[in-house]
N, CA, C and O atoms as CSV, one atom per row, in Angstrom:
chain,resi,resn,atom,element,x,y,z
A,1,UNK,N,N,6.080,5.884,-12.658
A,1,UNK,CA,C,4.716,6.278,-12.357
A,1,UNK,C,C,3.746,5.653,-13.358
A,1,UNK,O,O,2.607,5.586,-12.897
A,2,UNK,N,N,3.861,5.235,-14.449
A,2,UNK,CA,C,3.238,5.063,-15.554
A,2,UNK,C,C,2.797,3.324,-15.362
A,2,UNK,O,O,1.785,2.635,-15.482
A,3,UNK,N,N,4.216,3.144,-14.999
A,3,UNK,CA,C,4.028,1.540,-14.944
A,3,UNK,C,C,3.297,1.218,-14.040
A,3,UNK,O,O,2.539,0.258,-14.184
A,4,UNK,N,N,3.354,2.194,-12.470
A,4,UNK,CA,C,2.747,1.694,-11.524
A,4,UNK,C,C,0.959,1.951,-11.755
A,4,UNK,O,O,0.117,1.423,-11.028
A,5,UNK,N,N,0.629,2.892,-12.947
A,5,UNK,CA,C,-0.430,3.254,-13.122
A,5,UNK,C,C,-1.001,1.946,-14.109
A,5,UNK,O,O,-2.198,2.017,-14.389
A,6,UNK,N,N,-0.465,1.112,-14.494
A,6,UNK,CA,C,-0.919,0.386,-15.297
A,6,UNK,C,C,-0.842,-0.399,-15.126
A,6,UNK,O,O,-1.198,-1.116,-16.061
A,7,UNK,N,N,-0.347,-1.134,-13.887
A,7,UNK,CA,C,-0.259,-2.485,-12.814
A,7,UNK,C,C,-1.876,-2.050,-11.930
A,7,UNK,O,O,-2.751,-2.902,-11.776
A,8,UNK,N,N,-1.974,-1.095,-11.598
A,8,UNK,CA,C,-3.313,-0.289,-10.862
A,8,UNK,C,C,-4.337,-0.726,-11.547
A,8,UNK,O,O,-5.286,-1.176,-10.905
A,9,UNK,N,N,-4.412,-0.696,-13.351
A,9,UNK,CA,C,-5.178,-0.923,-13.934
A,9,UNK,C,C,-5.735,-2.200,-13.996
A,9,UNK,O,O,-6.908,-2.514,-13.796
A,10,UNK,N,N,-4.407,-3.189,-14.409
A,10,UNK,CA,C,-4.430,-4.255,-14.399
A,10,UNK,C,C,-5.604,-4.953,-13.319
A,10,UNK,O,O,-6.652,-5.570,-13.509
A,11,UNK,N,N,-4.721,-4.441,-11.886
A,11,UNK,CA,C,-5.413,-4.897,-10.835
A,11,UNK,C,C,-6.927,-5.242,-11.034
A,11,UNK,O,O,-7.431,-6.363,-11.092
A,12,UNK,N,N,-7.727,-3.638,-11.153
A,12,UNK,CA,C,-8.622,-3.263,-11.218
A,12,UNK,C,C,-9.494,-4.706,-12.174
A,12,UNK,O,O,-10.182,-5.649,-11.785
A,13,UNK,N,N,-9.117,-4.341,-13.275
A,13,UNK,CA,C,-9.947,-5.171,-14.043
A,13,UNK,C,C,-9.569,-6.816,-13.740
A,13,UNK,O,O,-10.077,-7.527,-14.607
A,14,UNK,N,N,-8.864,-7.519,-12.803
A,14,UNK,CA,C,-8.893,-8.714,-12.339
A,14,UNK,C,C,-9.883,-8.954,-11.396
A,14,UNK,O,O,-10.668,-9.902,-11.422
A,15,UNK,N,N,-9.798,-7.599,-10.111
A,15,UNK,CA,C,-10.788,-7.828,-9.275
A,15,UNK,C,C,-12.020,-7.737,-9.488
A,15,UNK,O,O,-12.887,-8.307,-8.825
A,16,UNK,N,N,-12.230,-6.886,-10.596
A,16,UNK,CA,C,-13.765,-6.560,-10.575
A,16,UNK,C,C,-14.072,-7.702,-11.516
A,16,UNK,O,O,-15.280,-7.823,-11.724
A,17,UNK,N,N,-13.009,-8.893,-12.369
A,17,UNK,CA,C,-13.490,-10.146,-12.877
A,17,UNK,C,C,-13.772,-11.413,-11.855
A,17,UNK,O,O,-14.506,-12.373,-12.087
A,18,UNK,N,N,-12.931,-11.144,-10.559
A,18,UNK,CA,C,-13.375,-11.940,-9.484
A,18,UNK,C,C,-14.288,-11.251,-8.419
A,18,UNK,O,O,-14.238,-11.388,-7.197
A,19,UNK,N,N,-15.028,-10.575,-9.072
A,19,UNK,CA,C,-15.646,-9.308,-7.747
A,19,UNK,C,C,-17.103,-10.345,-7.089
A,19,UNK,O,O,-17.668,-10.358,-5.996
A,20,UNK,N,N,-17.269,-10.989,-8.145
A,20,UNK,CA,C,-18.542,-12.017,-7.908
A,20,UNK,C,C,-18.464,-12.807,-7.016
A,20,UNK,O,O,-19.004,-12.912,-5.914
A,21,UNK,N,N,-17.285,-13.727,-7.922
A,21,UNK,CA,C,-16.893,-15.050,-6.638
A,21,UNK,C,C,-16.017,-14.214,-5.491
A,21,UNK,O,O,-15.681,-15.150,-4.764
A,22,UNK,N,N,-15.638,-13.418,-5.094
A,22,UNK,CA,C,-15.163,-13.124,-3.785
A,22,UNK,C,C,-16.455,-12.229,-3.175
A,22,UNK,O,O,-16.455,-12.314,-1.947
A,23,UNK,N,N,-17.341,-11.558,-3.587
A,23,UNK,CA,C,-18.430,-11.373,-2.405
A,23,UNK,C,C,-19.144,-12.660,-2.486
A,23,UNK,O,O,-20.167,-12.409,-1.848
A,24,UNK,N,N,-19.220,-13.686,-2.813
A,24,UNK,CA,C,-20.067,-15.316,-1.938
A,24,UNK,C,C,-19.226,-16.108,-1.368
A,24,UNK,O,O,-19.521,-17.282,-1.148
A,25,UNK,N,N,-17.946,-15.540,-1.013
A,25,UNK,CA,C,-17.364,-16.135,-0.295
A,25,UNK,C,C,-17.198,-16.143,1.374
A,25,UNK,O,O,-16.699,-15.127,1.859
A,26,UNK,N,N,-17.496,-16.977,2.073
A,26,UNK,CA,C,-17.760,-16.532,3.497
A,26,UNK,C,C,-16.710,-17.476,4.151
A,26,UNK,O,O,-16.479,-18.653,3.874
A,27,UNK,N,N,-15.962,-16.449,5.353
A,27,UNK,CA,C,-14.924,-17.131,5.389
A,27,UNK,C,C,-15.704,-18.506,6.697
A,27,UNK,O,O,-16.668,-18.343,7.445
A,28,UNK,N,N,-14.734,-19.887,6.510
A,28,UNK,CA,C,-15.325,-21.018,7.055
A,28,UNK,C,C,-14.467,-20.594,8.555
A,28,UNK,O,O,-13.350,-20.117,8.756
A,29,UNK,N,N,-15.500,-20.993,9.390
A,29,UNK,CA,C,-15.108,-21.233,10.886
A,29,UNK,C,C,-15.136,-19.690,11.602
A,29,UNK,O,O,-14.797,-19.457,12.762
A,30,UNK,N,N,-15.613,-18.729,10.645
A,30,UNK,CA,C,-15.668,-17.552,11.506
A,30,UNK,C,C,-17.422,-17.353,11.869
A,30,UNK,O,O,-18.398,-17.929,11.386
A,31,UNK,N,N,-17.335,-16.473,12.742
A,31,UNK,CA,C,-18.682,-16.837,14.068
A,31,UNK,C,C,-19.214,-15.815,12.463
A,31,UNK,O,O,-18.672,-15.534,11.395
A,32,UNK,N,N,-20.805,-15.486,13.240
A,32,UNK,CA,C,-21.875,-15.019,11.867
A,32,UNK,C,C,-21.532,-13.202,12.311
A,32,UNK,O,O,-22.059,-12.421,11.519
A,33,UNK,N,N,-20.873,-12.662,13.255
A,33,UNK,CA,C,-20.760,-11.388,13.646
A,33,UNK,C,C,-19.709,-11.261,12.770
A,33,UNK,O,O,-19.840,-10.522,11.794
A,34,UNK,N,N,-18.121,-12.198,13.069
A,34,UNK,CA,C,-17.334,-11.641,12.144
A,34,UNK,C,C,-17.442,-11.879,10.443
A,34,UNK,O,O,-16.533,-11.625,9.653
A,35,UNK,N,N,-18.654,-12.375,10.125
A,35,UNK,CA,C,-18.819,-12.757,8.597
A,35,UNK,C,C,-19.413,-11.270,8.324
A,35,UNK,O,O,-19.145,-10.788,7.223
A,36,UNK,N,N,-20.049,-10.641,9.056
A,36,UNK,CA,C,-20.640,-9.343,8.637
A,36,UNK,C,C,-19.883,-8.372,8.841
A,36,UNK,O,O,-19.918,-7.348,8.159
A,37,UNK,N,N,-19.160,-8.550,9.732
A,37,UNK,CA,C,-17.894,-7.521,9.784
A,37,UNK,C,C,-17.051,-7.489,8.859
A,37,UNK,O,O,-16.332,-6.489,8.848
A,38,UNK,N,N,-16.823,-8.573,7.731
A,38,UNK,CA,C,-15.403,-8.658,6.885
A,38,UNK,C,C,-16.312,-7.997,5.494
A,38,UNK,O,O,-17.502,-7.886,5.198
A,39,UNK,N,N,-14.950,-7.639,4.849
A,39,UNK,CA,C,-15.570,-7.113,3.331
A,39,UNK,C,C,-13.975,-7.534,2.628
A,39,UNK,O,O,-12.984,-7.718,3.334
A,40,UNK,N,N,-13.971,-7.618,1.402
A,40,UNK,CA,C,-12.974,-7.958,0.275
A,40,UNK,C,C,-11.853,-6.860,0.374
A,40,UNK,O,O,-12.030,-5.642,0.328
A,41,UNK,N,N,-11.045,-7.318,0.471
A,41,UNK,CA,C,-9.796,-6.110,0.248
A,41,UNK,C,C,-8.546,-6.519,-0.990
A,41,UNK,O,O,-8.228,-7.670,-1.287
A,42,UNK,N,N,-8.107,-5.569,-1.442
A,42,UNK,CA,C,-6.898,-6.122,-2.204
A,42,UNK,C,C,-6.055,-5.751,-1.602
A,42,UNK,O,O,-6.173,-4.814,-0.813
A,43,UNK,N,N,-4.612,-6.597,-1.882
A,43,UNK,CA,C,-3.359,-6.255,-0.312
A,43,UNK,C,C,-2.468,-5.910,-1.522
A,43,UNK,O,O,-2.398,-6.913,-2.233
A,44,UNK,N,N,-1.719,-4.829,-2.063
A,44,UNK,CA,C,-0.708,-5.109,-3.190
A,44,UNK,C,C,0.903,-5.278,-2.268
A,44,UNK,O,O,1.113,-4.508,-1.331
A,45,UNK,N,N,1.817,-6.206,-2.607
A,45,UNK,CA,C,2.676,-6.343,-1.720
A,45,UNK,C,C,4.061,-6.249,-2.556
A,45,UNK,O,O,4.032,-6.072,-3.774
A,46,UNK,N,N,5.098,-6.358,-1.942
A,46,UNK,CA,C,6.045,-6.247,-2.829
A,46,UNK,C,C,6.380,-7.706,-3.288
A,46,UNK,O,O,5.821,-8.565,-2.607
A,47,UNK,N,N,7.169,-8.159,-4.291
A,47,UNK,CA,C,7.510,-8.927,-4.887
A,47,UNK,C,C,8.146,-10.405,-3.743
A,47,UNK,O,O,9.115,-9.968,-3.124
A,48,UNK,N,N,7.942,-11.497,-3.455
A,48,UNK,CA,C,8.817,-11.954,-2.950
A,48,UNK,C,C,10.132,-12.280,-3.529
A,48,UNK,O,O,10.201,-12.657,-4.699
A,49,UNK,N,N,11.143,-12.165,-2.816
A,49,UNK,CA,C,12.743,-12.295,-3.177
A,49,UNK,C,C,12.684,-13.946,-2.894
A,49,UNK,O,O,12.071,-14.655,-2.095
A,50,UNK,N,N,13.720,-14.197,-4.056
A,50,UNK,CA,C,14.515,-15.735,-3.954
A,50,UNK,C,C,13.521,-16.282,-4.869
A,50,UNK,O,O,12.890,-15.725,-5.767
A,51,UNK,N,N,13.510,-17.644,-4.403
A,51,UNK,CA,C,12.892,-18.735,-4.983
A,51,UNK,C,C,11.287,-18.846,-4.324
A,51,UNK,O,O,10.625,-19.877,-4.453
A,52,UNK,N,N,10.847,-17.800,-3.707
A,52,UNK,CA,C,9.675,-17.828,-2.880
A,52,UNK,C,C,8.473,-17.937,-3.852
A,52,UNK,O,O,8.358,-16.981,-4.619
A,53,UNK,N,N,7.330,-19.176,-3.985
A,53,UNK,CA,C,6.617,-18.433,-4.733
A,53,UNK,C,C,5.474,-17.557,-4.578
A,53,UNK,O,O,4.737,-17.942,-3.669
A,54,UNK,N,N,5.120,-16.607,-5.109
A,54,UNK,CA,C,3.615,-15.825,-4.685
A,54,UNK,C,C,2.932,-15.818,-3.738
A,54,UNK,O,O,2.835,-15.229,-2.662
A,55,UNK,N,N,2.274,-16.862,-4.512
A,55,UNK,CA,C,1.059,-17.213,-3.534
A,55,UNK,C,C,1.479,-17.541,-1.776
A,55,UNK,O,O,0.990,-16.906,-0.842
A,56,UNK,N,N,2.507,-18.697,-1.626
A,56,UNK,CA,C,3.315,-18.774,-0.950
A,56,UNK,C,C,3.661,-17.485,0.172
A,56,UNK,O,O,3.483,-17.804,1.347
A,57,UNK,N,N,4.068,-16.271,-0.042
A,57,UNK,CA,C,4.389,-15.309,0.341
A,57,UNK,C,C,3.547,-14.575,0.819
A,57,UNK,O,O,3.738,-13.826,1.777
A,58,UNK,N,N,2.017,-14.769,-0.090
A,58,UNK,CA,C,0.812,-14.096,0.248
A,58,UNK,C,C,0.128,-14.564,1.498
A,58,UNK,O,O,-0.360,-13.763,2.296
A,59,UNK,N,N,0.090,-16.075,1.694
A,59,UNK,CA,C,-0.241,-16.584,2.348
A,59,UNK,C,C,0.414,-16.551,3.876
A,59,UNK,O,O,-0.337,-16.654,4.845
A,60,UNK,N,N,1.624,-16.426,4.019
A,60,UNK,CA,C,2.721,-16.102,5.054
A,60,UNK,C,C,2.621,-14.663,5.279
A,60,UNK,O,O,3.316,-14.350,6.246
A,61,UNK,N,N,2.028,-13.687,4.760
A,61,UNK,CA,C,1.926,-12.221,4.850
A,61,UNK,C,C,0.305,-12.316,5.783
A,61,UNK,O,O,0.206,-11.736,6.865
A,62,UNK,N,N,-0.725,-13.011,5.264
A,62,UNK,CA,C,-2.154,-13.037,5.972
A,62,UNK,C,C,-2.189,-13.832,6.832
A,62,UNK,O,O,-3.090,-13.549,7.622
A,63,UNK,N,N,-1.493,-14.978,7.178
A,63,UNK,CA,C,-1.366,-15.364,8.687
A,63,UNK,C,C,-0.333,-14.822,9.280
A,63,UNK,O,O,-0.006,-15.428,10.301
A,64,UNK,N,N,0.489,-13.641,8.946
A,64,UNK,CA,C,0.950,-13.205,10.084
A,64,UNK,C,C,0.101,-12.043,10.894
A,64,UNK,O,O,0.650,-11.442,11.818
A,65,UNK,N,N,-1.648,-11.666,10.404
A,65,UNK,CA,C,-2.178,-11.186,10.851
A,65,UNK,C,C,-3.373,-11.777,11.416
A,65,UNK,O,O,-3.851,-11.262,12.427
A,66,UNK,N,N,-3.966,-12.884,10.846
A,66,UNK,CA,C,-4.839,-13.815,10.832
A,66,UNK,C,C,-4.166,-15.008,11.521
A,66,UNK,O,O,-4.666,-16.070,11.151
A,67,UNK,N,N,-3.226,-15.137,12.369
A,67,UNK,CA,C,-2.723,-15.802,13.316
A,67,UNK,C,C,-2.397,-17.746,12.948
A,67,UNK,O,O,-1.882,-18.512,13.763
A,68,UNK,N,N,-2.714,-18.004,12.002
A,68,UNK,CA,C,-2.602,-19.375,11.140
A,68,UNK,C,C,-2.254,-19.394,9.778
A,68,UNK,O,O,-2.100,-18.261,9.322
A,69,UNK,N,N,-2.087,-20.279,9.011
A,69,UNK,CA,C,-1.859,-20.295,8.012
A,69,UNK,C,C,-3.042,-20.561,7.212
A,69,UNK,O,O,-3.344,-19.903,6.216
A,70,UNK,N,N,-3.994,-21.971,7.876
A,70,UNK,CA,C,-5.174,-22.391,7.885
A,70,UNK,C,C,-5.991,-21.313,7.444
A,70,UNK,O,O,-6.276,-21.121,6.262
A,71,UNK,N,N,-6.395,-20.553,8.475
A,71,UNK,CA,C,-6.931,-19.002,8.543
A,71,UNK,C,C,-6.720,-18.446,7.758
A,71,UNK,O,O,-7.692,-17.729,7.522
A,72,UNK,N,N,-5.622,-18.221,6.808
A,72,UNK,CA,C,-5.123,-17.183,5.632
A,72,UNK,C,C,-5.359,-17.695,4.504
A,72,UNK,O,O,-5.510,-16.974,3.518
A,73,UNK,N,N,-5.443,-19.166,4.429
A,73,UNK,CA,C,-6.185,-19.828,3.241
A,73,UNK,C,C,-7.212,-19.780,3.133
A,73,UNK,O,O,-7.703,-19.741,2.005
A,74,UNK,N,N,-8.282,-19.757,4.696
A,74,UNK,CA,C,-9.773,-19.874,4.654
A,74,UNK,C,C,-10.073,-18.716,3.979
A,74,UNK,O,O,-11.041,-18.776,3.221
A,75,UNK,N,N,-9.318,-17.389,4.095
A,75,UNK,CA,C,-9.517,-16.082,3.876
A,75,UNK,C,C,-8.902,-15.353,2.596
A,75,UNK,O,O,-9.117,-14.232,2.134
A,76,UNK,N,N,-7.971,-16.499,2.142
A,76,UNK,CA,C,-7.726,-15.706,0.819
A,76,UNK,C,C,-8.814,-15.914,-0.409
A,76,UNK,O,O,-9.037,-17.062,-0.794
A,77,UNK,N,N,-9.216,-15.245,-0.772
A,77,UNK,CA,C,-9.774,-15.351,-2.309
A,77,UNK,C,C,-8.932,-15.368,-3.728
A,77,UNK,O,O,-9.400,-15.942,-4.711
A,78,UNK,N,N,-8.192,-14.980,-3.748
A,78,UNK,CA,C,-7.260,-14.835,-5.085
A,78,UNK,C,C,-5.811,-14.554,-4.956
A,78,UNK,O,O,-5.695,-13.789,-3.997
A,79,UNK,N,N,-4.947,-14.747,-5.340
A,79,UNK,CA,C,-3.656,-14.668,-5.242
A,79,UNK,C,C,-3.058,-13.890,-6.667
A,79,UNK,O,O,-3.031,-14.539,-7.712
A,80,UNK,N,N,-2.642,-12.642,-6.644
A,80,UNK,CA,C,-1.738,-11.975,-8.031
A,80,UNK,C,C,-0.901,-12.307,-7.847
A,80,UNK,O,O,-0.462,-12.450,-6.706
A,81,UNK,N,N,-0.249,-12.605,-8.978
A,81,UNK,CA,C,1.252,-12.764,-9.448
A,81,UNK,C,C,2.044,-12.791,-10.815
A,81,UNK,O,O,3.173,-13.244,-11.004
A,82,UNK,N,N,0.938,-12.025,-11.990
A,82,UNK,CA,C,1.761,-11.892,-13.152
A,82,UNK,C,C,1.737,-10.338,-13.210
A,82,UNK,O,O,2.778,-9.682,-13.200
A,83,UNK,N,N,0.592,-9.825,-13.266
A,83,UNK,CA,C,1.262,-8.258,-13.320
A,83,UNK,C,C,1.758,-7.403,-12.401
A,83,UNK,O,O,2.356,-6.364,-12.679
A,84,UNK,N,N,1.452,-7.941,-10.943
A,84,UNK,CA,C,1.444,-7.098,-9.749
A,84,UNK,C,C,1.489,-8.129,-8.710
A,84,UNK,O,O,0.902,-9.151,-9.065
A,85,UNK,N,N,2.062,-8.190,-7.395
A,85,UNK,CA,C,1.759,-9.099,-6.407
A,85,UNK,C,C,0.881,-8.608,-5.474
A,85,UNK,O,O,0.716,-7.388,-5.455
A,86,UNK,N,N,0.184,-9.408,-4.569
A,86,UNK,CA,C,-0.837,-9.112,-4.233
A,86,UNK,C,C,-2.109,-10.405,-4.242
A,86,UNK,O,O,-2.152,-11.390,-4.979
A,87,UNK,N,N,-2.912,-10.065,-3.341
A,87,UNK,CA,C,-3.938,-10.925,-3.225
A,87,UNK,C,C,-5.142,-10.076,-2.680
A,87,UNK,O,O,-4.980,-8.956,-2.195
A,88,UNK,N,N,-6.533,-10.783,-2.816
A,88,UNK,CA,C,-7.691,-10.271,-2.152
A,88,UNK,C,C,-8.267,-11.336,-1.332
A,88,UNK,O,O,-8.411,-12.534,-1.578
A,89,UNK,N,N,-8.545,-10.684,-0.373
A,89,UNK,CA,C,-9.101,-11.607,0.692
A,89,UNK,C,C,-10.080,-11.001,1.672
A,89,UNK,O,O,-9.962,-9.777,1.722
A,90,UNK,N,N,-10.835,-11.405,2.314
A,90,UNK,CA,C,-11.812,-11.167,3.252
A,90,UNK,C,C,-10.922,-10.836,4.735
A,90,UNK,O,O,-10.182,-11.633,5.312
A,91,UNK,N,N,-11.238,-9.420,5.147
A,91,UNK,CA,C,-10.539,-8.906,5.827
A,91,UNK,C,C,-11.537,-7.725,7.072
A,91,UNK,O,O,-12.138,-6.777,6.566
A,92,UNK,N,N,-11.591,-7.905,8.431
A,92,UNK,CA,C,-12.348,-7.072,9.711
A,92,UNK,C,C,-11.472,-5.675,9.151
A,92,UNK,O,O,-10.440,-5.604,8.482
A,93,UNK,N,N,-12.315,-4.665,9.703
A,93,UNK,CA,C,-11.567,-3.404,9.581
A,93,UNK,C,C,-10.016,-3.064,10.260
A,93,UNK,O,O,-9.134,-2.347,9.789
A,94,UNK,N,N,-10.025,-4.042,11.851
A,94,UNK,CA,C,-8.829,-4.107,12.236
A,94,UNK,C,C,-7.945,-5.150,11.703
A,94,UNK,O,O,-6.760,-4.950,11.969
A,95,UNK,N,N,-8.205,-6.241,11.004
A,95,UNK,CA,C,-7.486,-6.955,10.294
A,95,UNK,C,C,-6.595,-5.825,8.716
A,95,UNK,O,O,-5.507,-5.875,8.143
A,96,UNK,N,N,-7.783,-4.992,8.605
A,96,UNK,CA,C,-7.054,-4.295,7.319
A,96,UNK,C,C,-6.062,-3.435,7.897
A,96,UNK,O,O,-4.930,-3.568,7.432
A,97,UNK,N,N,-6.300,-2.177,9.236
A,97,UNK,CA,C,-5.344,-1.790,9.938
A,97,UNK,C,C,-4.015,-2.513,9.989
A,97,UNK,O,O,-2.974,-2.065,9.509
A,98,UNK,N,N,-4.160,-3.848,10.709
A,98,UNK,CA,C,-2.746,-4.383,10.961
A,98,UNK,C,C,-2.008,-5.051,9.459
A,98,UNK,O,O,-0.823,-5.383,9.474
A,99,UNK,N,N,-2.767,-5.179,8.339
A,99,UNK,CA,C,-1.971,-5.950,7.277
A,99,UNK,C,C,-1.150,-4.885,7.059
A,99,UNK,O,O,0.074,-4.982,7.148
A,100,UNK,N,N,-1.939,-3.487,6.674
A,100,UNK,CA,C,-1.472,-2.108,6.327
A,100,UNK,C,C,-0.055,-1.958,7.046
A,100,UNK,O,O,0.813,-1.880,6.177
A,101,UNK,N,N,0.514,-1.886,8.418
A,101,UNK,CA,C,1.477,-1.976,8.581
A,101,UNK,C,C,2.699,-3.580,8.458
A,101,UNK,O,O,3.750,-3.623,9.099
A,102,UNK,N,N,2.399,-4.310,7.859
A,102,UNK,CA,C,3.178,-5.460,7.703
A,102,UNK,C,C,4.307,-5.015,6.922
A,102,UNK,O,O,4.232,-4.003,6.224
A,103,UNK,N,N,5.550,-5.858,7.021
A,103,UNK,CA,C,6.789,-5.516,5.834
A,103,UNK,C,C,6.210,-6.179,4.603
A,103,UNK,O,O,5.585,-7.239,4.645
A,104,UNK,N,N,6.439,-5.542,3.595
A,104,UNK,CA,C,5.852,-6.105,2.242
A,104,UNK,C,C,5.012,-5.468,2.024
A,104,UNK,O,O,5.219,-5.052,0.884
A,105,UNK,N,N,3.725,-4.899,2.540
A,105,UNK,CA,C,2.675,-4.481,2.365
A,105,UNK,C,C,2.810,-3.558,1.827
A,105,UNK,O,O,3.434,-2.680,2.423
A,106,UNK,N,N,2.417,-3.330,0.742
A,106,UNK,CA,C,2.310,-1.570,-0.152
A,106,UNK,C,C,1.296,-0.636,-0.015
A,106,UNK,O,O,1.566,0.546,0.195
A,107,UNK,N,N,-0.139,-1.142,-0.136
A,107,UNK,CA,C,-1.177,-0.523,0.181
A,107,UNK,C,C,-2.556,-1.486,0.353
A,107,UNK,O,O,-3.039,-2.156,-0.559
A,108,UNK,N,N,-2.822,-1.442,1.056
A,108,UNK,CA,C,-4.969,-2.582,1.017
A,108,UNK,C,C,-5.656,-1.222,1.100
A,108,UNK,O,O,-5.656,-0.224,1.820
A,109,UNK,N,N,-6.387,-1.806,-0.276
A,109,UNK,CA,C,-7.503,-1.088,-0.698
A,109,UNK,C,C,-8.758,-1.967,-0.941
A,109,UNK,O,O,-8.711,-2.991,-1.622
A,110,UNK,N,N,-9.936,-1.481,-0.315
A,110,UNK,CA,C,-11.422,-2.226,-0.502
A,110,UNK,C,C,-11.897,-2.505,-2.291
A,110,UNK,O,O,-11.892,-1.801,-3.301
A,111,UNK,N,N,-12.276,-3.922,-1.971
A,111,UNK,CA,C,-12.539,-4.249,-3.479
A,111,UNK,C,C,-13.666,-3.860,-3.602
A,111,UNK,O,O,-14.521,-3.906,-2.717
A,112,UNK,N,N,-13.847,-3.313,-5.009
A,112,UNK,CA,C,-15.349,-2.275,-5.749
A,112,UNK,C,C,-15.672,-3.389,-7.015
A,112,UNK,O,O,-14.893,-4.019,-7.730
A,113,UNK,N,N,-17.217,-3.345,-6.968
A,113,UNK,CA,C,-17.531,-3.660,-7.899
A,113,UNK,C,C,-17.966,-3.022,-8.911
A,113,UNK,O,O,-19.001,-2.522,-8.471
A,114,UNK,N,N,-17.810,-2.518,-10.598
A,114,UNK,CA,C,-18.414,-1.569,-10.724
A,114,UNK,C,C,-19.448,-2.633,-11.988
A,114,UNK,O,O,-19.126,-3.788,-12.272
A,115,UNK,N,N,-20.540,-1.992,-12.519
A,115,UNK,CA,C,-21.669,-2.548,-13.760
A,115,UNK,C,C,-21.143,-1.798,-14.662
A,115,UNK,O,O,-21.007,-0.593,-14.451
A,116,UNK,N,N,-20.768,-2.355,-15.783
A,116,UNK,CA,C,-20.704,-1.767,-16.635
A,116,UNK,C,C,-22.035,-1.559,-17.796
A,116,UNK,O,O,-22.922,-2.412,-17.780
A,117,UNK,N,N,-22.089,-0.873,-18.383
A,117,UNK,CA,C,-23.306,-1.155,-19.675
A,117,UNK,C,C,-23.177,-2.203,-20.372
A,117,UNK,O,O,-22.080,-2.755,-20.455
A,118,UNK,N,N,-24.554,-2.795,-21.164
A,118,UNK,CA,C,-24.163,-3.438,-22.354
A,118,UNK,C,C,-25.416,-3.743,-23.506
A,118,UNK,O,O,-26.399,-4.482,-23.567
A,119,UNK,N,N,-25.033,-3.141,-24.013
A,119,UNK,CA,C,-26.308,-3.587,-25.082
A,119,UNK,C,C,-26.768,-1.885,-25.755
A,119,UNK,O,O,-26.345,-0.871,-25.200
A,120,UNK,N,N,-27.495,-1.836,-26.752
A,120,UNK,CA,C,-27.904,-0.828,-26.548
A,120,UNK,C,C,-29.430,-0.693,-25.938
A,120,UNK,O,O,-30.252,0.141,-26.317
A,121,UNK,N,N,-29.564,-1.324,-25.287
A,121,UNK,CA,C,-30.809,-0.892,-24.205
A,121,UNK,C,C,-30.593,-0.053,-23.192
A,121,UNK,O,O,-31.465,0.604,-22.624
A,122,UNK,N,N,-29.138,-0.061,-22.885
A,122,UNK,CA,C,-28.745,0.426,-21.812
A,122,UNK,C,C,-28.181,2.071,-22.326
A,122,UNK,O,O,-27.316,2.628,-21.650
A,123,UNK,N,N,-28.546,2.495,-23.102
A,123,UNK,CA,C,-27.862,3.780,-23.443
A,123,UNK,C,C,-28.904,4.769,-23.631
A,123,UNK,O,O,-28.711,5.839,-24.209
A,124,UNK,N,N,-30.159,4.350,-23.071
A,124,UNK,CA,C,-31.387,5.245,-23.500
A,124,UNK,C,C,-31.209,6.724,-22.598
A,124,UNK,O,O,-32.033,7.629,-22.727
């Protein structure tokens, strides 16, 4: 439980370091309805077995919902693979439905951005 709480963490503070460049990312070749329909998700997945690598696996996990491979590249934003596996990518609400049941899939959760403070201006 501890570990998985601190892979969680991990996560956290990767996405919210790519939280920038993945909201200006618009996926290429999708119409302007489904660009407003998609929002950032993180997919945490299980590990691939063998000689598979990561990214590799991530990518073969989002076109098996996103119907290409092409498509799963246009749509990935980031790929994990040292503390946790997993990727974030631009994902329709029914695209997040169907990843959610894929084999591998552990949990997709919507990426948050949060502000942190800084300075002491900000503590008034």
């Amino acid at each position: 439980m501890k570990k998985s709480l601190v892979l969680l963490l991990l996560l956290v503070v990767v996405a919210i370091s790519k939280s920038k460049m993945a909201e200006a990312v618009p996926v290429p070749g999708a119409k302007e309805n489904d660009k407003k329909d998609t929002s950032v998700h993180i997919v945490y997945t299980e590990r691939p077995e063998g000689e598979e690598e990561p990214e590799t696996y991530h990518i073969r996990t989002l076109a098996s919902v996103l119907g290409s491979e092409e498509a799963a590249k246009d749509a990935l934003i980031y790929s994990y693979k040292n503390a946790a596996s997993g990727f974030s990518a631009r994902l329709t609400p029914q695209q997040v439905s169907e990843m959610s049941k894929q084999p591998g899939v552990l949990q997709v959760v919507p990426s948050k951005t949060y502000q942190l403070h800084s300075g002491p201006s900000m503590l008034h």
